[in-house]
C-alpha positions in Angstrom: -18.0 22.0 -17.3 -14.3 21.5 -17.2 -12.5 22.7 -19.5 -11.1 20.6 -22.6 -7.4 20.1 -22.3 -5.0 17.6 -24.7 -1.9 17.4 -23.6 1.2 16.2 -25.5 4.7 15.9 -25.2 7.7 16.7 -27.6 11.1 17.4 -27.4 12.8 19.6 -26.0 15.9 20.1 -28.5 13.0 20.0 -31.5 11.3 23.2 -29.4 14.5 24.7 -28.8 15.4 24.1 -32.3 12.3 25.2 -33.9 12.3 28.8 -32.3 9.2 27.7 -29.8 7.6 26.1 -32.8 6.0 22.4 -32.0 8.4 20.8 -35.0 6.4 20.9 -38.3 3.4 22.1 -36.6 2.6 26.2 -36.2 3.4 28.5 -33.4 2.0 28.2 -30.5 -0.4 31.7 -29.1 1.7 30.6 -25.5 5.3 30.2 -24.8 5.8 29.0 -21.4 9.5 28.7 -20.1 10.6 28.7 -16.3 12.8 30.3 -14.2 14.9 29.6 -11.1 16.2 31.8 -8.1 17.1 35.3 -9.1 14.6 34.7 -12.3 17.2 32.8 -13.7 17.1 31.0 -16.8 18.7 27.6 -18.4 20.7 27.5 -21.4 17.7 26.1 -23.5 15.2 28.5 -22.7 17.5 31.3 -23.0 18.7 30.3 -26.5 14.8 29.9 -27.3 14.2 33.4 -25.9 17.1 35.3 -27.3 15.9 37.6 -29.4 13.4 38.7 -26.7 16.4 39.2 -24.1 16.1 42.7 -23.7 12.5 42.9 -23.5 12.7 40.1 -20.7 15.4 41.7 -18.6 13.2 44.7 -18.5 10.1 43.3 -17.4 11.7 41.1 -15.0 13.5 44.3 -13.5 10.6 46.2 -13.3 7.8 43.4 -11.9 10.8 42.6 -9.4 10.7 39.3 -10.8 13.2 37.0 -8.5 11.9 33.7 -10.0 10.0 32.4 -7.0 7.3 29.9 -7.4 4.0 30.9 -7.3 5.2 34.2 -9.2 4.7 34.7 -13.2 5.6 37.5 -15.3 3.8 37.7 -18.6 5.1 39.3 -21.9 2.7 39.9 -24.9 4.1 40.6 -28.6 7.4 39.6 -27.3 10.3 40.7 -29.8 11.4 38.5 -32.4 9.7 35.3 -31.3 6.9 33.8 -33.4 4.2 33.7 -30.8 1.6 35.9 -28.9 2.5 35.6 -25.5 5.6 34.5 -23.4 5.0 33.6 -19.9 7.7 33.1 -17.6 6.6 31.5 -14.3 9.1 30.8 -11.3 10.0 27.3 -9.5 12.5 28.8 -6.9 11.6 27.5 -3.1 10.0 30.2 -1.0 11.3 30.1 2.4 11.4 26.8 3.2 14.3 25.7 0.8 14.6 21.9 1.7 10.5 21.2 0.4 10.8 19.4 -2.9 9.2 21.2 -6.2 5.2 20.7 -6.0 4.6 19.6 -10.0 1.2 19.2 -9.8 0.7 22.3 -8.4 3.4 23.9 -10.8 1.0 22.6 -13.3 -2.1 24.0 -11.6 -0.5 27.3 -11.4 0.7 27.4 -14.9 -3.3 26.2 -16.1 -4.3 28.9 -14.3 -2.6 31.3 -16.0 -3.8 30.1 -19.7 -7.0 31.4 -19.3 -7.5 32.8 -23.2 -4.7 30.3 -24.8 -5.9 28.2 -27.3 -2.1 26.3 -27.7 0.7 26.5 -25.6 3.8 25.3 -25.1 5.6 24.5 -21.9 9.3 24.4 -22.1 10.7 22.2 -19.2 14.5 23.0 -18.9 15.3 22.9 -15.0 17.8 20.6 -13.5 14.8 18.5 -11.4 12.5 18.5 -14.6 12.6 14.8 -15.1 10.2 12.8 -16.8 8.2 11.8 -14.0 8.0 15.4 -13.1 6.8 16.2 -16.5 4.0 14.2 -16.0 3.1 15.4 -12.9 3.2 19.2 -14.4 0.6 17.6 -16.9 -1.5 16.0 -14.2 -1.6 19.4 -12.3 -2.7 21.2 -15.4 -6.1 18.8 -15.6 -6.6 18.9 -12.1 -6.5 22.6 -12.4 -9.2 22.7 -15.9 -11.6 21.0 -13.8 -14.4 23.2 -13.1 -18.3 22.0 -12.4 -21.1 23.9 -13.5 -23.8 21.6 -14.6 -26.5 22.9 -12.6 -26.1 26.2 -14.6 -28.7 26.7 -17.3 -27.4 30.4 -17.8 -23.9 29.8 -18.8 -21.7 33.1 -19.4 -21.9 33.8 -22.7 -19.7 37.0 -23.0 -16.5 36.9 -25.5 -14.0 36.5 -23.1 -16.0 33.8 -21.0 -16.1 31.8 -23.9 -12.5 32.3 -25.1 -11.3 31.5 -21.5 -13.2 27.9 -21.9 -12.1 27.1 -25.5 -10.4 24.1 -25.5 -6.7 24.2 -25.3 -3.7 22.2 -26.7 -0.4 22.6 -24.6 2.7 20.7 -25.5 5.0 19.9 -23.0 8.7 20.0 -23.9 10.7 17.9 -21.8 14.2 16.1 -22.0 12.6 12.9 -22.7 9.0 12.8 -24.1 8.6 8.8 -24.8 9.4 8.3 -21.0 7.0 11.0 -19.9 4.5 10.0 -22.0 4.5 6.7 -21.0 4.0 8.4 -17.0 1.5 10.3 -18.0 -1.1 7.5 -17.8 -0.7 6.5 -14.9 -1.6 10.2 -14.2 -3.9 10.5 -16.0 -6.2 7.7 -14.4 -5.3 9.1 -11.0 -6.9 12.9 -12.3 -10.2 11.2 -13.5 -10.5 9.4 -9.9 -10.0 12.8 -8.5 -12.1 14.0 -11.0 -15.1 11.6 -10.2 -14.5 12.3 -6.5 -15.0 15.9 -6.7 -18.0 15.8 -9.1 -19.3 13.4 -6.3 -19.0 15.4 -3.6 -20.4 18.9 -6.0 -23.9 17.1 -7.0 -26.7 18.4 -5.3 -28.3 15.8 -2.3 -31.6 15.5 -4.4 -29.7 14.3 -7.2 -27.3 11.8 -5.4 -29.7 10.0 -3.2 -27.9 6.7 -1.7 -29.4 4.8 -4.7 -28.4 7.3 -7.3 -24.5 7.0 -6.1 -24.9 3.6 -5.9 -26.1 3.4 -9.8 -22.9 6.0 -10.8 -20.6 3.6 -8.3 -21.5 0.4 -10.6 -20.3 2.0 -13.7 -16.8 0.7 -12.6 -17.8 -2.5 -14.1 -16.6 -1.0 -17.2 -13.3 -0.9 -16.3 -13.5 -4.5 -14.8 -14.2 -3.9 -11.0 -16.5 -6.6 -9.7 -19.3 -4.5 -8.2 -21.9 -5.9 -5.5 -24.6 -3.8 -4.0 -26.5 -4.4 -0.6 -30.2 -2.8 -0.4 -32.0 -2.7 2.8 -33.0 -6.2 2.8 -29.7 -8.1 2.4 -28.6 -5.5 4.9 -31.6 -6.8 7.4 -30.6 -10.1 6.8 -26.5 -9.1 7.6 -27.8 -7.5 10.6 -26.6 -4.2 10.1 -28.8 -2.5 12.0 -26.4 0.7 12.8 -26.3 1.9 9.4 -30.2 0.7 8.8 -31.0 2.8 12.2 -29.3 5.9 10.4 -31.3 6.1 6.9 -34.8 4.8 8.6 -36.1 8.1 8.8 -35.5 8.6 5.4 -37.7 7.9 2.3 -34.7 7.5 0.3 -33.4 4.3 1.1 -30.0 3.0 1.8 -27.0 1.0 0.1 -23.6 -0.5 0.6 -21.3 -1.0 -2.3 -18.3 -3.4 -2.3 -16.2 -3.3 -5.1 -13.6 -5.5 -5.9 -10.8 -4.8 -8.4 -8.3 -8.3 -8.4 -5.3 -6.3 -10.6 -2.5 -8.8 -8.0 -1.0 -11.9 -9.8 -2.8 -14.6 -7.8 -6.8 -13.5 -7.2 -6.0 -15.4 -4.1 -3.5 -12.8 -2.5 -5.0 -10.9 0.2 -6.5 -7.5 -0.2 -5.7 -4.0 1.0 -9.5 -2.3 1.8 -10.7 0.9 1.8 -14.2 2.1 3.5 -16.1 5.3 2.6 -19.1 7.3 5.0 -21.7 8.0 2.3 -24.1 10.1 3.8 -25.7 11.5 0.9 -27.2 14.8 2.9 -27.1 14.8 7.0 -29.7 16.7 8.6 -28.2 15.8 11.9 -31.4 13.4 12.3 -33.8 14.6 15.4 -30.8 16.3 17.0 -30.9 18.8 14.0 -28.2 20.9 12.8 -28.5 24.6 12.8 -29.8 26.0 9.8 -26.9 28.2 8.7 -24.5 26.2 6.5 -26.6 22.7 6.5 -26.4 23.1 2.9 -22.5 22.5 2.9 -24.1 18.9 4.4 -24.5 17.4 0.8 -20.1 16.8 1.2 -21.0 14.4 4.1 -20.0 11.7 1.3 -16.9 12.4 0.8 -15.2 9.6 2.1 -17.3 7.5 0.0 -16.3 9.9 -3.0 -12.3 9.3 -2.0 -13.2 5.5 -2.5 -14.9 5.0 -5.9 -12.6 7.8 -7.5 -9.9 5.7 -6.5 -11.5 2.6 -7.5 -11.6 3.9 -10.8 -7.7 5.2 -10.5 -6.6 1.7 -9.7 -8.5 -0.2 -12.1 -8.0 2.4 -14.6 -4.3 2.4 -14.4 -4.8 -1.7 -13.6 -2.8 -1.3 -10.7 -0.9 -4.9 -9.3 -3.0 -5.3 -6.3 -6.5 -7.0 -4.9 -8.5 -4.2 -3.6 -11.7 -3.8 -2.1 -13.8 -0.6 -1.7 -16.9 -0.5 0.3 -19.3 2.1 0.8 -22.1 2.6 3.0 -24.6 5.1 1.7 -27.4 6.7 3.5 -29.1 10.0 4.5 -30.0 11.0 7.6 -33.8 12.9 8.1 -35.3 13.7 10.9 -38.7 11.8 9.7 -41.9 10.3 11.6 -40.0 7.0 11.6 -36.1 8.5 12.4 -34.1 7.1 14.8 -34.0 8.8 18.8 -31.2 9.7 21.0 -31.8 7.2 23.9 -32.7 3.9 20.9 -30.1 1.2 21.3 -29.1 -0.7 18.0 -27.1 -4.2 17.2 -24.7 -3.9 15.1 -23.8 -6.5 12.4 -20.7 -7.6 14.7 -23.4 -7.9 18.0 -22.4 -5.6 19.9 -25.0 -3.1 21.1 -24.8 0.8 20.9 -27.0 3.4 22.6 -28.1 7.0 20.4 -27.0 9.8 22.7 -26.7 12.0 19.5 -28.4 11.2 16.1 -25.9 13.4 14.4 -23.0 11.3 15.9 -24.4 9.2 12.4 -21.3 8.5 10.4 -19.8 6.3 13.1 -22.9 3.9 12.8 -22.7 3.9 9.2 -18.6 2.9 9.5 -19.0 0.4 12.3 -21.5 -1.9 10.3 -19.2 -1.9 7.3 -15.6 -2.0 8.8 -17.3 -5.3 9.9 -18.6 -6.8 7.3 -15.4 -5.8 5.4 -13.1 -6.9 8.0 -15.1 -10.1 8.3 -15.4 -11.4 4.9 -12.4 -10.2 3.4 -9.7 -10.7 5.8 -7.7 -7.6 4.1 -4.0 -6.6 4.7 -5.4 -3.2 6.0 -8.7 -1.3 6.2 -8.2 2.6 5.7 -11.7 4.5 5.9 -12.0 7.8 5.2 -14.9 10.2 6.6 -16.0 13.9 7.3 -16.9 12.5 10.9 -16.2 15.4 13.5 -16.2 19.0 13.4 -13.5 18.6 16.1 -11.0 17.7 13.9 -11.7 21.1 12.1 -11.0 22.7 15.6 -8.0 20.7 16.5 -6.3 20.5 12.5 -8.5 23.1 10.3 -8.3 22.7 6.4 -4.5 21.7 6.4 -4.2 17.9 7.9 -6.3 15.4 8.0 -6.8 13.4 11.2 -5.2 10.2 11.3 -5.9 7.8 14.0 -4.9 4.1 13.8 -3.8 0.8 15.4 -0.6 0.2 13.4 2.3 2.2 13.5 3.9 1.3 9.9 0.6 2.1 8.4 0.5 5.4 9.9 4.2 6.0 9.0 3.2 5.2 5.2 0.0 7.3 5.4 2.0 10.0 6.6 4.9 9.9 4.0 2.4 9.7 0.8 0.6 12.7 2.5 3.6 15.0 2.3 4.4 14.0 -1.1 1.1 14.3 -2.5 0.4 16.9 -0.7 -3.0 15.9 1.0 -1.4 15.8 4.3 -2.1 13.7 7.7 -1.6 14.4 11.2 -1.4 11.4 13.5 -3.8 11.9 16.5 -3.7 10.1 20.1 -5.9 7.4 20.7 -5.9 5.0 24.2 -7.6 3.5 26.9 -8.6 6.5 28.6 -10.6 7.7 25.2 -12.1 4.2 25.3 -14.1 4.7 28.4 -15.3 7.9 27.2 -18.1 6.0 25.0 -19.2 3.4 27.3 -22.5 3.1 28.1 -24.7 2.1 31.2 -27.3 0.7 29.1 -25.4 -0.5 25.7 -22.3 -1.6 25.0 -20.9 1.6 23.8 -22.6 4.8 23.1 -22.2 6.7 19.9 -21.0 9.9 21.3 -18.5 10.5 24.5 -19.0 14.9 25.0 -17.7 17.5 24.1 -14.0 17.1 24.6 -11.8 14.5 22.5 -14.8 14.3 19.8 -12.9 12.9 16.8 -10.8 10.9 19.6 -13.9 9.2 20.6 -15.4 8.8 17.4 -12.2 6.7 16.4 -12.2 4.5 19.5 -15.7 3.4 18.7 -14.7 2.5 14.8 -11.4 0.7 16.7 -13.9 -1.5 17.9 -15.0 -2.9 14.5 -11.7 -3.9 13.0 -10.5 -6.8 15.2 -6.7 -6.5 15.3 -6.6 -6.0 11.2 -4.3 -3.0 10.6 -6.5 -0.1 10.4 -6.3 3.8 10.0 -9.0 6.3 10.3 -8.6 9.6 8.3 -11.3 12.1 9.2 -11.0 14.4 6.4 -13.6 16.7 7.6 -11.7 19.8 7.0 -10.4 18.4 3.8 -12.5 17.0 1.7 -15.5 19.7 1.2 -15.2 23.2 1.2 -11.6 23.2 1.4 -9.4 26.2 0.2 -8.9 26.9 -3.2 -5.3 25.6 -4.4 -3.4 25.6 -7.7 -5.1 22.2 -8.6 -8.3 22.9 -7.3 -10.7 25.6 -7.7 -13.7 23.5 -6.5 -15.8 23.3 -3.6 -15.2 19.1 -3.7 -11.9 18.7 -3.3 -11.1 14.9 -4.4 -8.8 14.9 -1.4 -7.6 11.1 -0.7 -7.5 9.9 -4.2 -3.8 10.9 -4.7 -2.8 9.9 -1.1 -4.3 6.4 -1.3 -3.3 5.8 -4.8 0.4 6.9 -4.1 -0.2 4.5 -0.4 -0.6 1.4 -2.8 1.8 2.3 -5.7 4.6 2.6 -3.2 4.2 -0.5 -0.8 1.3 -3.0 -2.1 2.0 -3.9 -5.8 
């Protein structure tokens, strides 16, 4: 389970002031202050550190301490302060000078260091510590807490395993705490999408069937998102007979959810869309995946993930915008009734595509609901999000996602949230060339064009759903499972999207 965390903020004069001491309240087991280049401190922190100067230029001489980030020097019993531990973690850019600070991850990193704290104190004192960035250390430092475990009947139950997941209090000091506190929500609604996202992706496949996620996708009503879910009869009668085709072989059977939060001024003002692949556990159908690994196959959601965690950021943080977030949820077995390379389906839009692979599955699954989402809904954009190809792995490995799309400024705003939220796009070719690649002698497409260009093809068949709506496809297979461990994540689900998407709307649709 994750670990407990409340976070509060307080002045930074009353810290300063009160010898590391919250105000009235008692000393903290943590002091955490910050240095720059050369391990460099400001005037606050070294006032609030004084009597511990000589103690500090010692350690910091012999740790060769320069103050970069990602680097921490740690000081117990240090000398005339009232506190246990002083931790002094660096924020000077590593070789790449011109990249802005990384809060979050600051954050993460600092969390990560508080394993046995029980209260701690950050001391914000740099030049580029504003309030928003104050709140961004503090949404780095839940990010970071975030651990899952709930399969686990045997939890550790050594001394220091349960000191490291006592709950903690940290106060952050910062220049102004009314400001940052006030930011902090907004963050705060953003982690628990994240949150949600990754504990998505992290359940087990016989837990989250498609009807399951479906039930924990609903509980947004709470927050006031307008939630409609399609079985497989309303789906019949839609015709979606791409996705159906994918989850017939299955006993579990499938879902789509649209949800619908209406945060704009007039409920009348177009929405922005967003459209998750949900398959809860891919097989790879009767063209079976190897053995080795299929267990990573329970993250083939992940897109689906992305969307309700950032349902629940948007409502949460009642963002100024009509949204809508669809789903399509299914799982793909090889059973008596499963679909065959060689079947041709309908899709809801009429046109016809022919099975040359049944693990080219996701693509079906989008194509049915990029319709029905383009159709009914006429939004400003659809975005869909999927772990579609293992070519984009080759091609982009766990840094980028791929980003394919029709519309340019889309793209270019995609691409700029990316680099300041860090989860990162790279914009792939797409073109007429691709596009014959998937047609078929016998359909009008088939789901699958070879070998080379994989994710290329796989995009110019989900181009074919959208009309001339402004549309981008992020395959976030290398991203959004099984992606390396950062400072704000030390899980296998990742969460990655939430903070892109949310950042995508924040910046150009409220």
């Amino acid at each position: 389970m994750s670990r407990n965390v409340a976070i509060d903020f307080i002045a930074l004069k009353d810290v300063v002031a009160a010898g590391g001491k919250a105000g009235k309240a008692e000393a903290a087991d943590t002091i955490v202050v910050f240095a720059g280049e050369g391990a460099a401190l400001s005037a606050n922190t070294a006032k609030l550190t004084k009597p511990a100067a000589e103690q500090i230029k010692r350690a910091v001489s012999f740790a060769k301490f320069k103050g970069k980030t990602s680097s921490s020097i740690d000081l117990l019993a240090p000398h005339g302060l009232s506190t246990d531990r002083l931790l002094i973690i660096g924020t000077a850019p590593g070789k790449d000078a011109s990249a802005p600070q990384d809060f979050p991850a600051l954050g993460g990193f600092t969390m990560g260091k508080l394993a046995h704290a029980r209260h701690a104190v950050l001391v914000l004192d740099q030049p580029d510590f504003t309030s928003d960035a104050a709140a961004d250390v503090a949404m780095g430092i839940e990010l970071r807490a975030y651990n899952f475990d709930t399969y686990k009947s045997k939890k550790k139950d050594d001394d220091e395993a349960k000191e490291a997941a006592a709950p903690i209090k940290i106060l952050i000091a910062c220049a102004d705490p009314v400001a940052a506190r006030r930011e902090h929500k907004s963050r705060a609604s953003i982690a628990s999408g994240v949150k949600i996202a990754r504990t998505l992706v992290n359940e087990p496949p016989n837990v989250l069937t498609p009807v399951e996620f479906a039930r924990r996708a609903k509980e947004l009503t709470k927050l006031g998102v307008e939630i409609d879910i399609l079985d497989e009869k309303a789906m019949t009668k839609l015709g979606m007979g791409a996705l159906l085709g994918v989850g017939q072989g299955s006993d579990n059977e499938s879902r789509v959810v649209i949800m619908r939060w209406n945060g704009a001024k007039s409920s009348k003002a177009k929405p922005v869309a967003f459209v998750g692949k949900g398959v809860t556990f891919d097989t790879g159908g009767i063209s079976i995946k190897p053995a080795g690994g299929m267990e990573d196959m329970k993250g083939d959601m992940a897109g689906a993930a992305c969307v309700v965690g950032l349902m629940h950021a948007l409502a949460s943080r009642k963002a100024k915008v009509n949204v809508v977030g669809a789903i399509g949820l299914v799982e793909n077995m090889p059973g008596a009734n499963a679909q065959r390379p060689g079947d041709i389906v309908t899709t809801m839009s009429g046109q016809t595509i022919e099975i040359i692979n049944t693990d080219a599955e996701g693509r079906l699954v989008l194509a049915d609901v990029l319709w029905y989402v383009q159709d009914k809904y006429k939004p400003t954009f659809i975005v869909n999000l999927a772990t579609l190809t293992g070519a984009i792995l080759v091609a982009l490995g766990q840094e980028y996602a791929g980003l394919f799309s029709n519309n340019d400024e889309l793209s270019t705003r995609l691409t700029v949230a990316g680099t300041a939220t860090g989860e990162k796009v790279w914009r792939m070719p797409m073109g007429p060339a691709f596009d014959k690649m998937i047609d078929s002698k016998f359909a009008d497409m088939k789901n699958t064009g070879g070998r080379f260009g994989g994710s290329i093809t796989a995009a110019q068949l989900l181009q074919r759903f959208v009309n001339n709506v402004p549309w981008a496809h992020l395959d976030i297979a290398g991203t959004g499972m099984s992606s390396p461990s950062s400072d704000i994540n030390q899980s296998w689900g990742s969460g990655w999207g939430v903070r892109l998407l949310n950042k995508l709307v924040a910046d150009h649709y409220e």
